[in-house]
N, C-alpha and C positions, 0 to 999 in steps of 0.2 A: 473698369469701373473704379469712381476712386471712394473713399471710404472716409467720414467725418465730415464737421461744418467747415472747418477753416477756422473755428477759435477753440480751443482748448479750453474745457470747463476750469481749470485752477488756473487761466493767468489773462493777460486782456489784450491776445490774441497774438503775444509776438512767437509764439512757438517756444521750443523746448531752449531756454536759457544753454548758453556754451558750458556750464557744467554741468547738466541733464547731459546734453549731445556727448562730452567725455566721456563719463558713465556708461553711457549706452555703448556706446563703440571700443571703448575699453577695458575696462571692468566685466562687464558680463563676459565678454571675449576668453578673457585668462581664465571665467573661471566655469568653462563653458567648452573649452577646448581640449579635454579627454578625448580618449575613443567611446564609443557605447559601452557600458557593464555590459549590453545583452547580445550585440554583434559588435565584434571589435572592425572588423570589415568594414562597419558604418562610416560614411564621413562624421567629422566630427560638429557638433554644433556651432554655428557660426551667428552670432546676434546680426539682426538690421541693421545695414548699412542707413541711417536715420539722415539722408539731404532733402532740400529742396523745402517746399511749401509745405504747412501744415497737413493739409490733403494728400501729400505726395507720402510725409512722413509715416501719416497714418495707414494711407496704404501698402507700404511696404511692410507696414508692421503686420500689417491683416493679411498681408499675404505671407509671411515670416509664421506666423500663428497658424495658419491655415495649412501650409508646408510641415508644419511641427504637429498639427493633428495628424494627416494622414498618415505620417510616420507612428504616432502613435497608435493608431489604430490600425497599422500595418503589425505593430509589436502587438498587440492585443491580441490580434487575431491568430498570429503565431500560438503566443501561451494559452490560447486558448484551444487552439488544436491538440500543440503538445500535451494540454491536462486532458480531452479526450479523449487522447491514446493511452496514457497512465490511467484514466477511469478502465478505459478498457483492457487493460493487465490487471488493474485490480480486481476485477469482476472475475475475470479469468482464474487470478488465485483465488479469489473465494469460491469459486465453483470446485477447485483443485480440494480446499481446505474441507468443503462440505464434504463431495466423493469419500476424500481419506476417513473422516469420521465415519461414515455410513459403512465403508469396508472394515476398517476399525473393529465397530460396532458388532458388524456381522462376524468376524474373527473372533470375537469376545464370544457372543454367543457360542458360536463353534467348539471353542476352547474349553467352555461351560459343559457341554453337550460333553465330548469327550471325556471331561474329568467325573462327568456324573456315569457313563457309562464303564469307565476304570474304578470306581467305586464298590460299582453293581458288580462287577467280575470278583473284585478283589474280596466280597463280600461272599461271592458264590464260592471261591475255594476255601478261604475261611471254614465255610459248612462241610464241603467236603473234605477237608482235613479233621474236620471234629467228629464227623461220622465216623473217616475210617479210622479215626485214635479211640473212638468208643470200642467199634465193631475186634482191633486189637486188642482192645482191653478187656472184651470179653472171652475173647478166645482163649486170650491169654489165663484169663479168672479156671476156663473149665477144662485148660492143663492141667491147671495146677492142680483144681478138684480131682481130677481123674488118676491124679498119681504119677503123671509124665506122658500121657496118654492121650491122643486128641479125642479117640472114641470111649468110652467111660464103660467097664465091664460090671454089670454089681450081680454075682451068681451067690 
């Protein structure tokens, strides 16, 4: 299939002037001729070979373009798988990052529990220690009352 009228909208139909054709086959060549930034493996891009009749030119060109989509949409499809798998690592750490909180969480509480229940103890010998410094202190009071005596004689 070829592609175009056969005149060129900007000229009156002789095709692409011998310095367009330069251009084309040279210039873009040099600066066109890396490896891929995305696959080095890629060949490198190579502009249209631009001979022949206008129709001939345009379709190499359309086929040059058409060549250059599929390739890009070859890379598309890639990064675009690649960002699916990265969606799905990320998802995966934020399910990790929720877990951790929620165990977190429950730890804290735990923690909480503990410290209230080491309070409540630390609270209960407290009393027991004020009980038995009272109950000393009295025993102690009705020594003394009694003369040296724990049992108190009064004849």
């Amino acid at each position: 299939m070829k592609y175009g009228s056969g005149a060129p909208l900007w000229g009156k139909g002789e095709g692409l002037s011998s310095k367009q054709q330069g251009r084309g086959s040279g210039e873009l060549k040099n600066r066109y001729e890396g490896q891929s930034y995305q696959n080095p493996s890629a060949s490198s891009y190579q502009p249209p070979k631009v001979s022949g009749t206008y129709a001939e030119q345009q379709t190499q060109v359309m086929e040059d373009t058409m060549r250059t989509h599929y390739e890009a949409e070859g890379t598309a499809a890639t990064v675009l798988s690649q960002m699916t798998m990265q969606r799905y690592q990320l998802q995966g750490a934020h399910d990790n990052v929720f877990d951790m909180r929620e165990t977190t969480e429950k730890a804290k509480r735990e923690l909480a529990d503990l410290a209230a229940k080491n309070l409540r103890k630390k609270r209960r010998l407290q009393g027991i220690i004020v009980i038995l410094g009272l109950t000393d202190f009295l025993l102690f009071a009705r020594i003394i009352q009694c003369g040296g005596s724990f049992f108190c004689r009064h004849h």
